[in-house]
VOBA-1610 file (N, C-alpha, C; in pm, whole numbers, padded with zeros to 5 digits, always signed):
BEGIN
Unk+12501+11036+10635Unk+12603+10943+10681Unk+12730+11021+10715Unk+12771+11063+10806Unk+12898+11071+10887Unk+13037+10966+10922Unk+13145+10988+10844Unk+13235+10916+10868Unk+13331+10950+10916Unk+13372+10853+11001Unk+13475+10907+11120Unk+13622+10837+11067Unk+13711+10986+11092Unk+13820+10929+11061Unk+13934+10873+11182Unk+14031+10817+11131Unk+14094+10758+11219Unk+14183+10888+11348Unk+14219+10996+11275Unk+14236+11091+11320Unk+14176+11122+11416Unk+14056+11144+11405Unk+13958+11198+11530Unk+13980+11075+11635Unk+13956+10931+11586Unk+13954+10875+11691Unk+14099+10881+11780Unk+14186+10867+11706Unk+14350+10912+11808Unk+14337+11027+11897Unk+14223+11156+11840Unk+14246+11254+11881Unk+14169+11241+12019Unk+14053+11172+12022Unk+13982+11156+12160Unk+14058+11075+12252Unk+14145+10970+12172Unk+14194+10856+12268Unk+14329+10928+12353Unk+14332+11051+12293Unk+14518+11147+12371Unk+14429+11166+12495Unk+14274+11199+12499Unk+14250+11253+12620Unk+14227+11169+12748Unk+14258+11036+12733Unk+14260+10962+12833Unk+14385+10829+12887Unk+14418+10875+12723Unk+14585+10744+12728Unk+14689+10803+12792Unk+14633+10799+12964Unk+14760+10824+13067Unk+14809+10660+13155Unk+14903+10691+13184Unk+14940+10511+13241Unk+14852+10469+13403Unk+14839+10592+13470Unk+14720+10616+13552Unk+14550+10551+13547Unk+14534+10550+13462Unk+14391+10504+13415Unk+14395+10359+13343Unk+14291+10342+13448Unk+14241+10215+13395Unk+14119+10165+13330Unk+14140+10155+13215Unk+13986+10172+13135Unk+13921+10025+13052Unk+13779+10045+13082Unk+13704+09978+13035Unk+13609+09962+12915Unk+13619+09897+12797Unk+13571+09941+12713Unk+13445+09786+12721Unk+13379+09945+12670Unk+13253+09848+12634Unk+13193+09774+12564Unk+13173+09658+12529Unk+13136+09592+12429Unk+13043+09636+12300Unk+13052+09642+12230Unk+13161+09629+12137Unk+13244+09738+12089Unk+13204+09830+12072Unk+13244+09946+12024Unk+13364+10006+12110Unk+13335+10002+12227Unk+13416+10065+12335Unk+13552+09988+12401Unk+13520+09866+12320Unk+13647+09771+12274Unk+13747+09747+12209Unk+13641+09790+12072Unk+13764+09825+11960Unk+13841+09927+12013Unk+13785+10049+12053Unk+13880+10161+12073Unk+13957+10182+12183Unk+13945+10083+12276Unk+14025+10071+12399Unk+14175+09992+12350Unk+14135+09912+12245Unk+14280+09883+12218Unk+14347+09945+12133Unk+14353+10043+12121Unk+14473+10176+12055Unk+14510+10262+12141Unk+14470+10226+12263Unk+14569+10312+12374Unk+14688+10224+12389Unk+14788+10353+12450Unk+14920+10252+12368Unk+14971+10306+12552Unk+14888+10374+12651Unk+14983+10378+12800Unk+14888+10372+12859Unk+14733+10358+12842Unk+14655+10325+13000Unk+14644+10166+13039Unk+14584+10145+13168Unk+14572+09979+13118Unk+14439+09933+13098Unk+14447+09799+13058Unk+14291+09790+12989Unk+14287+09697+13073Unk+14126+09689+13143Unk+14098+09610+13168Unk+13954+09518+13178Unk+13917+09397+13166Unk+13811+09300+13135Unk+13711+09345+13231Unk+13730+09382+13367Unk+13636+09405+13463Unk+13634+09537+13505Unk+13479+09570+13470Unk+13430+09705+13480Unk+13507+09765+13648Unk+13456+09681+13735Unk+13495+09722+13837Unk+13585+09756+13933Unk+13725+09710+13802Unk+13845+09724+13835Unk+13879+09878+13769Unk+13776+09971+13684Unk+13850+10050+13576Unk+13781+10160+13707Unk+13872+10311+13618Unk+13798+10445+13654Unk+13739+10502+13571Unk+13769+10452+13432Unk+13722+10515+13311Unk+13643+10408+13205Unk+13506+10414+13196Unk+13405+10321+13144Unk+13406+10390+12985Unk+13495+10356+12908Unk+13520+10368+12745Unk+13407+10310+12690Unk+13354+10427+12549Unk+13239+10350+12478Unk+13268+10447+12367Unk+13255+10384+12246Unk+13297+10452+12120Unk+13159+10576+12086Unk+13057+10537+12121Unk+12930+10660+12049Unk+12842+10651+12173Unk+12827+10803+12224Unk+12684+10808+12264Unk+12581+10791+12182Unk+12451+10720+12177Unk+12352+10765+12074Unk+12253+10788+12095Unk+12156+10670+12156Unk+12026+10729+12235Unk+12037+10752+12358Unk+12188+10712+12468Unk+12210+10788+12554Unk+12160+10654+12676Unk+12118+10550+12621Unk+12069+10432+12738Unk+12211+10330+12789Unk+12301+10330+12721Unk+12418+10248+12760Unk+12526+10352+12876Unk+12539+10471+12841Unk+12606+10566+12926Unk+12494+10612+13037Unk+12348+10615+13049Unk+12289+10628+13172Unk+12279+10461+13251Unk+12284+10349+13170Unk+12325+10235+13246Unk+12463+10207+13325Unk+12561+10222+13205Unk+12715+10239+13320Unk+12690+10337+13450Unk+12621+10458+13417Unk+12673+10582+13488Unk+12545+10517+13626Unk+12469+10460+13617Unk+12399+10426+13727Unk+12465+10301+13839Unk+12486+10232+13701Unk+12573+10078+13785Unk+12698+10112+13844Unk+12813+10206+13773Unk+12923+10282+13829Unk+12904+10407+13882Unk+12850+10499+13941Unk+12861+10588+13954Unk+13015+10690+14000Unk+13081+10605+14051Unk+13210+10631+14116Unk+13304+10655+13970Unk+13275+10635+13864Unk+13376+10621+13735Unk+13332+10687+13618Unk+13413+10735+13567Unk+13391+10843+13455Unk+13366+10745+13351Unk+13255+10831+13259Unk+13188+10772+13180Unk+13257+10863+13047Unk+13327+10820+12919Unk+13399+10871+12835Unk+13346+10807+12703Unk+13285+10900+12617Unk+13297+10823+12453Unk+13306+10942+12347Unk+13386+10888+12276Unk+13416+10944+12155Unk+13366+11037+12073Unk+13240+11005+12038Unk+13151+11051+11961Unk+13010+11083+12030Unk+12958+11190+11992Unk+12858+11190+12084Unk+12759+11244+11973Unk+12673+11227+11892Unk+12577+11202+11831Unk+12516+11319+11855Unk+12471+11422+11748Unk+12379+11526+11789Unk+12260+11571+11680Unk+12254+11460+11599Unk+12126+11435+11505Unk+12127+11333+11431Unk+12041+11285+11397Unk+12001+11142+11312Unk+12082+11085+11180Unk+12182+11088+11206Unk+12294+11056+11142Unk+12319+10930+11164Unk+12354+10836+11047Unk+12416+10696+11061Unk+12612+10726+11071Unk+12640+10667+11139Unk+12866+10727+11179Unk+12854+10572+11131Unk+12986+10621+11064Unk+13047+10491+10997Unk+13207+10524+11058Unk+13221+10423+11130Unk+13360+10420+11178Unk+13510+10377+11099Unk+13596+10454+11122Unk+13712+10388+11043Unk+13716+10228+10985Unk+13715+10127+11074Unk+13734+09998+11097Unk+13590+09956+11001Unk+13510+10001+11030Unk+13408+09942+10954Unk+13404+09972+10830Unk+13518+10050+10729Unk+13514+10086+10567Unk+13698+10068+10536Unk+13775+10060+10627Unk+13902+10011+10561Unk+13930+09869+10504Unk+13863+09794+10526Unk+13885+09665+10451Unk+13803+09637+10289Unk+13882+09601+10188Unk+13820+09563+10058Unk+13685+09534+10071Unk+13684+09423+10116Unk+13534+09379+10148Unk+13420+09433+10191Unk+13460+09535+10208Unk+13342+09607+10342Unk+13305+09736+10221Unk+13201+09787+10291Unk+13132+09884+10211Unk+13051+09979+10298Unk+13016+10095+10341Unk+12939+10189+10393Unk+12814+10128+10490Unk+12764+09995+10400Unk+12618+09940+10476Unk+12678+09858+10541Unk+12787+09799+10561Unk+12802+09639+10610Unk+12757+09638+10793Unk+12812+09746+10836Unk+12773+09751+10973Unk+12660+09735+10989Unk+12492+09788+10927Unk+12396+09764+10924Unk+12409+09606+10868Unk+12414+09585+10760Unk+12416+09440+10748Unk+12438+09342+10839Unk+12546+09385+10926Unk+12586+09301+11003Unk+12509+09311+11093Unk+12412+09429+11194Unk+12339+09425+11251Unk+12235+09347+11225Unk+12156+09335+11116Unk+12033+09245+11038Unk+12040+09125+11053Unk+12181+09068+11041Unk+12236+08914+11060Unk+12200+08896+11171Unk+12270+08961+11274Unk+12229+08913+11449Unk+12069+08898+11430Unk+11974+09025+11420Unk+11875+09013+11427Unk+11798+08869+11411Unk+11843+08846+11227Unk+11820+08679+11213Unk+11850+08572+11320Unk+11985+08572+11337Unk+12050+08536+11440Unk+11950+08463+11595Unk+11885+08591+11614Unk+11844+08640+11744Unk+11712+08557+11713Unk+11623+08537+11636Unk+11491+08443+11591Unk+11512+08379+11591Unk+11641+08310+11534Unk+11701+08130+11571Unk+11687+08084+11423Unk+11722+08202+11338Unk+11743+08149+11188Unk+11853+08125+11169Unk+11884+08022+11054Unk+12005+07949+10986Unk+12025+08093+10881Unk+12121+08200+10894Unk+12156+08269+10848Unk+12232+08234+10673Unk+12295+08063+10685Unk+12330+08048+10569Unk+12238+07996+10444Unk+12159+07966+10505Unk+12038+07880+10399Unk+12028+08029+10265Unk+11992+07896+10186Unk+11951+08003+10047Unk+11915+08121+10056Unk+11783+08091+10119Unk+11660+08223+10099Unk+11680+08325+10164Unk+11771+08338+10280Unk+11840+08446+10358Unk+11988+08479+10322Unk+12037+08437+10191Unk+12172+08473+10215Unk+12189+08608+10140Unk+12052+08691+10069Unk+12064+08807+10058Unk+11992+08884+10089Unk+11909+08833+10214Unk+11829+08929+10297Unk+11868+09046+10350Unk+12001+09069+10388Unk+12005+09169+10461Unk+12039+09301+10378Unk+12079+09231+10274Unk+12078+09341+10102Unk+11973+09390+10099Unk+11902+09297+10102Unk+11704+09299+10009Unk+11648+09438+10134Unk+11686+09425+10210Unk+11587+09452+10373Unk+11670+09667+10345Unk+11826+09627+10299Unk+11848+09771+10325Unk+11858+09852+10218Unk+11807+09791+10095Unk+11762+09827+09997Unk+11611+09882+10036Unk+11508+09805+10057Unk+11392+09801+10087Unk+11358+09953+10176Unk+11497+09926+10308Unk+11439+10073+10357Unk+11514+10180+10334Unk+11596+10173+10213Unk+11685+10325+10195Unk+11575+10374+10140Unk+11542+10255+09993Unk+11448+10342+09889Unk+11336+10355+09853Unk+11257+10296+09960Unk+11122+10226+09973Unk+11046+10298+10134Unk+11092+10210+10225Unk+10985+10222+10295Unk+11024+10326+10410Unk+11155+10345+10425Unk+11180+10427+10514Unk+11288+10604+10447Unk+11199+10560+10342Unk+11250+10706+10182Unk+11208+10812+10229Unk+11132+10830+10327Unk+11064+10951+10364Unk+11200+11036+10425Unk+11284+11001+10521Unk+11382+11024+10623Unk+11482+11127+10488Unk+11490+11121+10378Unk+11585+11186+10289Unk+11538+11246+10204Unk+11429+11294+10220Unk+11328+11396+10141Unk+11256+11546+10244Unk+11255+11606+10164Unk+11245+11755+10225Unk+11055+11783+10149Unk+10960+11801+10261Unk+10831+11854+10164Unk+10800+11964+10098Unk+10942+12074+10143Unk+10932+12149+10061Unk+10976+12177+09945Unk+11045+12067+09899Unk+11111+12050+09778Unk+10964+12035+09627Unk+10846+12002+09733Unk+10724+12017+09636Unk+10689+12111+09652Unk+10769+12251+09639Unk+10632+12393+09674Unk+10635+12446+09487Unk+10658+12368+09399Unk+10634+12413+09281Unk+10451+12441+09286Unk+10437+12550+09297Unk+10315+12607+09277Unk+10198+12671+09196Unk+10103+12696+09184Unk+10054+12800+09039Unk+09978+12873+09137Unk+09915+13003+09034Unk+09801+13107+09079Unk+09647+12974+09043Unk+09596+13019+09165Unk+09450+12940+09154Unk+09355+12958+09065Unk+09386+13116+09021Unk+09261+13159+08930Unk+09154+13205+08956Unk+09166+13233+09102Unk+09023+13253+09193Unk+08958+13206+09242Unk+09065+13043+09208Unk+08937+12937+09279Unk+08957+12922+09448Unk+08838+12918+09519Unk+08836+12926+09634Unk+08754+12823+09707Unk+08754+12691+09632Unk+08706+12578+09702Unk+08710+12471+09740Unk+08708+12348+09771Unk+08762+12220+09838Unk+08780+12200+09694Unk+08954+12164+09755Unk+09076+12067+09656Unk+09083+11945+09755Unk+09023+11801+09679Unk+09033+11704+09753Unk+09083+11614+09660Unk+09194+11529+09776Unk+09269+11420+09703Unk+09185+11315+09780Unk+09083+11220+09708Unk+09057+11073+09808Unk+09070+10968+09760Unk+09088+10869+09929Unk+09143+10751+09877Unk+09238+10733+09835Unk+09312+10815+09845Unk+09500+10806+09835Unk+09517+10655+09888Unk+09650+10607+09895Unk+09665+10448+09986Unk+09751+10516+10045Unk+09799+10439+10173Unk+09892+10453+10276Unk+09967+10391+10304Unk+10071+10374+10332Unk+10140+10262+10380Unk+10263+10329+10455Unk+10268+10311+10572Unk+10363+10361+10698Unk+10423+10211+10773Unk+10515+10256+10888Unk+10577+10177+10974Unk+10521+10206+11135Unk+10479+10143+11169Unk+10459+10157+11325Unk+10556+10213+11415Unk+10564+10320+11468Unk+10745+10346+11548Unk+10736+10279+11709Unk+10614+10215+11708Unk+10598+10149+11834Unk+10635+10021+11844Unk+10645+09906+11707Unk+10639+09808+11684Unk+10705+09758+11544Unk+10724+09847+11489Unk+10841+09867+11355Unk+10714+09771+11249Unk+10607+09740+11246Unk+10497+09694+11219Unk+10409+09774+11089Unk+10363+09745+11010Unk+10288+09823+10853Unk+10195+09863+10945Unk+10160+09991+10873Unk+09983+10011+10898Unk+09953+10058+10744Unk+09841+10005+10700Unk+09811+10024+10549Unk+09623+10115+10565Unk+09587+10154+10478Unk+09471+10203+10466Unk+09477+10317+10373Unk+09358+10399+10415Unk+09320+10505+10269Unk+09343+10652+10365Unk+09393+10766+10287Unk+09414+10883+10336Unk+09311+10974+10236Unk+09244+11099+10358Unk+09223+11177+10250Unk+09234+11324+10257Unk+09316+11344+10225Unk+09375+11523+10184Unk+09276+11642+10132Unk+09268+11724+10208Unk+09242+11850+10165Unk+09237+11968+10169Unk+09258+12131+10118Unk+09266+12218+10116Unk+09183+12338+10082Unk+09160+12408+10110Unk+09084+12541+10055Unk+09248+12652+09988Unk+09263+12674+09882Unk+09374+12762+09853Unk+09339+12928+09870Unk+09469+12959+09901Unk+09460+13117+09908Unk+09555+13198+09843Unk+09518+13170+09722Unk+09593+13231+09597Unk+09658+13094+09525Unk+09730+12992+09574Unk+09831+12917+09510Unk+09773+12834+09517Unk+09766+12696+09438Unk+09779+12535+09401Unk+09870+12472+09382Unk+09881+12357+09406Unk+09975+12256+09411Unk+09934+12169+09373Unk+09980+12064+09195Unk+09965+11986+09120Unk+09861+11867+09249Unk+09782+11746+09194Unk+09759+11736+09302Unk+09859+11594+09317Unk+09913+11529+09199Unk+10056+11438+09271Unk+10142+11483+09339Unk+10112+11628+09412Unk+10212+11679+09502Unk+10196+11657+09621Unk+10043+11625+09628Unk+09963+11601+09759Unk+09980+11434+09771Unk+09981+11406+09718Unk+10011+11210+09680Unk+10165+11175+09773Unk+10264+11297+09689Unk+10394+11268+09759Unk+10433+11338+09866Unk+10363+11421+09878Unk+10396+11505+10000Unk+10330+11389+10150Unk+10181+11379+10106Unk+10156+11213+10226Unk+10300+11109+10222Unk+10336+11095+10110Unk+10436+10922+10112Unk+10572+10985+10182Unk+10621+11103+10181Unk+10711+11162+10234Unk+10725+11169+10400Unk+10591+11163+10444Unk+10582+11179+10640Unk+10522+11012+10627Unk+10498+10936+10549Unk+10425+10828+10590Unk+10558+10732+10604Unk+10698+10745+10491Unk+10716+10687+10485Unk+10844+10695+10589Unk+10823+10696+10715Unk+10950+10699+10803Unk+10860+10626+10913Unk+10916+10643+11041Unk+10834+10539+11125Unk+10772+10631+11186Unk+10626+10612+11222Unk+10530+10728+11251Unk+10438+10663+11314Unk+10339+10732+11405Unk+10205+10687+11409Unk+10112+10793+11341Unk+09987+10696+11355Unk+09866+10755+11237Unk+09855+10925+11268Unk+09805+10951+11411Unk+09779+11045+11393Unk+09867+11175+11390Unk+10006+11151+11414Unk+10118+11271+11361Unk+10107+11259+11222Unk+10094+11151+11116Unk+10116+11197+10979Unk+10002+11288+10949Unk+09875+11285+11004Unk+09766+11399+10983Unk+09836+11561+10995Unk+09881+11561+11120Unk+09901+11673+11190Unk+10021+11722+11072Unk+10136+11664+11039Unk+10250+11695+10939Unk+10167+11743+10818Unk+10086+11693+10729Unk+10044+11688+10585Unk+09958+11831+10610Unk+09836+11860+10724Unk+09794+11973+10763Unk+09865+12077+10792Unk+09960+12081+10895Unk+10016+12188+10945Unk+10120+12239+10801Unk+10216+12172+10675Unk+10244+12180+10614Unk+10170+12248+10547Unk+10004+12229+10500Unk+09947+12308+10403Unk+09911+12427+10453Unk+09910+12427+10552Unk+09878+12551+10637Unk+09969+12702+10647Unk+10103+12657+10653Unk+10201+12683+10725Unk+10284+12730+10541Unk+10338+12636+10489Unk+10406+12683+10352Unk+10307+12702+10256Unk+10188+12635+10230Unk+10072+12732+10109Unk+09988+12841+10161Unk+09997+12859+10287Unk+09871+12960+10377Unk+09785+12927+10336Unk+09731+12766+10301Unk+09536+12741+10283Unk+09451+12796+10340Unk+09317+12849+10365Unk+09267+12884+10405Unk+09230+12815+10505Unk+09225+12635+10444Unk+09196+12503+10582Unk+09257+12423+10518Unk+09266+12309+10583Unk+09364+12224+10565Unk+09268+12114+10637Unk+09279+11983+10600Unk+09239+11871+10638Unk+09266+11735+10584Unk+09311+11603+10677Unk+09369+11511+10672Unk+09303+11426+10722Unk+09196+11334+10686Unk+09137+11213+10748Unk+09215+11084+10716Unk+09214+10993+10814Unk+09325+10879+10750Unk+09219+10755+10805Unk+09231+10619+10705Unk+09148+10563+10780Unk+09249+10406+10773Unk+09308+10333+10869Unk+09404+10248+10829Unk+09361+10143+10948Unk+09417+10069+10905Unk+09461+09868+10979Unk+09588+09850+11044Unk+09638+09831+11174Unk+09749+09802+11227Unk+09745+09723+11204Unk+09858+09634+11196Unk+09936+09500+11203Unk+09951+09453+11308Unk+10045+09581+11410Unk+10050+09550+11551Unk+09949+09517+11611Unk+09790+09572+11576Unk+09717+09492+11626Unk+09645+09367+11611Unk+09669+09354+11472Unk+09624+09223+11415Unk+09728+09075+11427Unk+09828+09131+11435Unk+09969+09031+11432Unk+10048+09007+11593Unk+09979+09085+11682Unk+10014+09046+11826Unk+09934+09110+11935Unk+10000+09137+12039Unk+09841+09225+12150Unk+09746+09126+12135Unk+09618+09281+12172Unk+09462+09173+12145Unk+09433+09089+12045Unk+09482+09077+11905Unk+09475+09051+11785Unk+09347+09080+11768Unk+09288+09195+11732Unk+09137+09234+11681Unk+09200+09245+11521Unk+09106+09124+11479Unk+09139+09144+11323Unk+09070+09243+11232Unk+08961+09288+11258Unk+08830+09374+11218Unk+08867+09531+11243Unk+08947+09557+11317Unk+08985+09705+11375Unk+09028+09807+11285Unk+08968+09927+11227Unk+09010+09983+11137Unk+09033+10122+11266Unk+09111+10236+11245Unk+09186+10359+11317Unk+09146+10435+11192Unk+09072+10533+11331Unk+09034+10632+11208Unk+09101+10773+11302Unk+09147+10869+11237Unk+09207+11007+11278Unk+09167+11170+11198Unk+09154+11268+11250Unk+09144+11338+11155Unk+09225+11480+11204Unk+09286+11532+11137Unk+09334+11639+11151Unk+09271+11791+11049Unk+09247+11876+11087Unk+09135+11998+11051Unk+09163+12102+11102Unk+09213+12177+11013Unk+09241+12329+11029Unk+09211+12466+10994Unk+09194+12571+11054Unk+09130+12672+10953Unk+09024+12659+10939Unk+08936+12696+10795Unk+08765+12686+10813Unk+08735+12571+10828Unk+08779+12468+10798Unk+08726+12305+10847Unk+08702+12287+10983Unk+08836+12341+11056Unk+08762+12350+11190Unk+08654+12465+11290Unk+08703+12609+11203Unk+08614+12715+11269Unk+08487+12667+11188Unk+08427+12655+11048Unk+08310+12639+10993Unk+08227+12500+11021Unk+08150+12503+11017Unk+08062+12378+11030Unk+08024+12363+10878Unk+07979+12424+10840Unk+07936+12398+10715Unk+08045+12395+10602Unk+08177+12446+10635Unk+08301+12413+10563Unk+08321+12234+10592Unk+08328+12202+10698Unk+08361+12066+10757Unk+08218+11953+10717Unk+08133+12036+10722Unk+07996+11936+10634Unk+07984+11862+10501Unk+08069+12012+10448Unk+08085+11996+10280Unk+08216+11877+10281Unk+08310+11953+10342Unk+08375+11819+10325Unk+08375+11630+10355Unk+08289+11633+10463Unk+08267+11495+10467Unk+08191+11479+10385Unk+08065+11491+10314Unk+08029+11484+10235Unk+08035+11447+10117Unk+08208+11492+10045Unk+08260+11496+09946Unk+08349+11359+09936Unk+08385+11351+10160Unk+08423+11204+10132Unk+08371+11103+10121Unk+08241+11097+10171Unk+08149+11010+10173Unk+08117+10920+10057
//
């Protein structure tokens, strides 16, 4: 979380508060900050300004929309976003009331909003708590965890054969559809010299599962990881799961299970490494 102070924002707003310019701020953000210029003029219609004001670049779709619809007018914002950082703006933490999440909160409300829910009724009047609770520490926990923070390791002992975790559970977010996909994962390794407890392999899956993903990158992460920081000899990740997205909209195939596998090292050069292992899942 990045917080912006009021400072910085004065400091961007010197570079355009001339009495010359006529600027447009953009809803919403690019609003608030259009009114602390204290000598350009502000004005309601884009097409009257030269300067199209917007408080944050972020994914970069609102400044390639102005800059297409205006092309003739400089496109200016404040902040320009250069990794996955939540910015908490002055205005949104100077008041008593307010707190670090409220801007998200307040986003969640519209959302409700936007379905055509009665935002005051009982059962929603602490949803948007429940929801950013849910994904700080729950479902979207993966985003503030490092997998190498599990390389607590041991000597193998010489052992040199399939370490399998199966039937792990899964539970991810769709990044296509913000949608569950649930099912069974199954992990495994050949070691080359070192081991890793195997609840390391448990959390090291819930760590890439639990951000918004599809099935078959969390294979490729949990593999290339064992590969890459334990030097396994192979590495392998079968996942076998249920969309939502497909059961809950689209074709609705309710029966549809996604199966993926990711295989590295002797799993994929050996045949008879990759035999043994299905086998073992079987």
């Amino acid at each position: 979380m990045i917080h912006i102070t009021w400072e910085e924002i004065m400091e961007g707003l010197e570079l355009i508060d001339d009495p010359n310019n006529i600027v447009y701020g953009i809803p919403k953000g690019g609003m608030i900050v259009a009114g602390f210029l204290k000598h350009a003029q502000i004005t309601y219609d884009p097409n009257k300004a030269n300067i199209i004001l917007d408080d944050l670049i972020d994914s970069g779709i609102t400044k390639q929309k102005y800059e297409k619809k205006f092309p003739d007018k400089s496109f200016v914002a404040l902040i320009e976003k250069s990794q996955n950082e939540w910015i908490v703006f002055p205005w949104e933490t100077d008041h008593p009331q307010q707190d670090q999440g409220d801007s998200i909160h307040e986003n969640i409300i519209r959302m409700l909003q936007f379905i055509g829910e009665d935002i005051k009724r009982e059962g929603l009047r602490e949803t948007p708590n429940r929801i950013v609770r849910a994904w700080q520490n729950e479902i979207f926990s993966g985003y503030k965890q490092n997998p190498r923070d599990l390389l607590t390791h041991f000597d193998d002992e010489g052992y040199n054969q399939i370490i399998l975790l199966k039937n792990s559970e899964l539970y991810s977010m769709c990044e296509h559809h913000m949608l569950p996909f649930i099912g069974s994962i199954h992990v495994a390794y050949i070691p080359n010299g070192r081991i890793i407890g195997v609840s390391k392999l448990a959390r090291l899956v819930d760590i890439y599962a639990r951000r918004l993903q599809i099935q078959e990158r969390i294979g490729e992460q949990v593999t290339n990881f064992l590969m890459n920081e334990l030097k396994a000899v192979g590495a392998a990740c079968i996942i076998e799961a249920y969309h939502l997205c497909m059961r809950m909209r689209g074709c609705s195939k309710q029966n549809s299970v996604m199966i993926t596998s990711s295989v590295k090292g002797v799993f994929f050069d050996d045949t008879r490494a990759r035999q043994e292992l299905m086998g073992l899942i079987k």
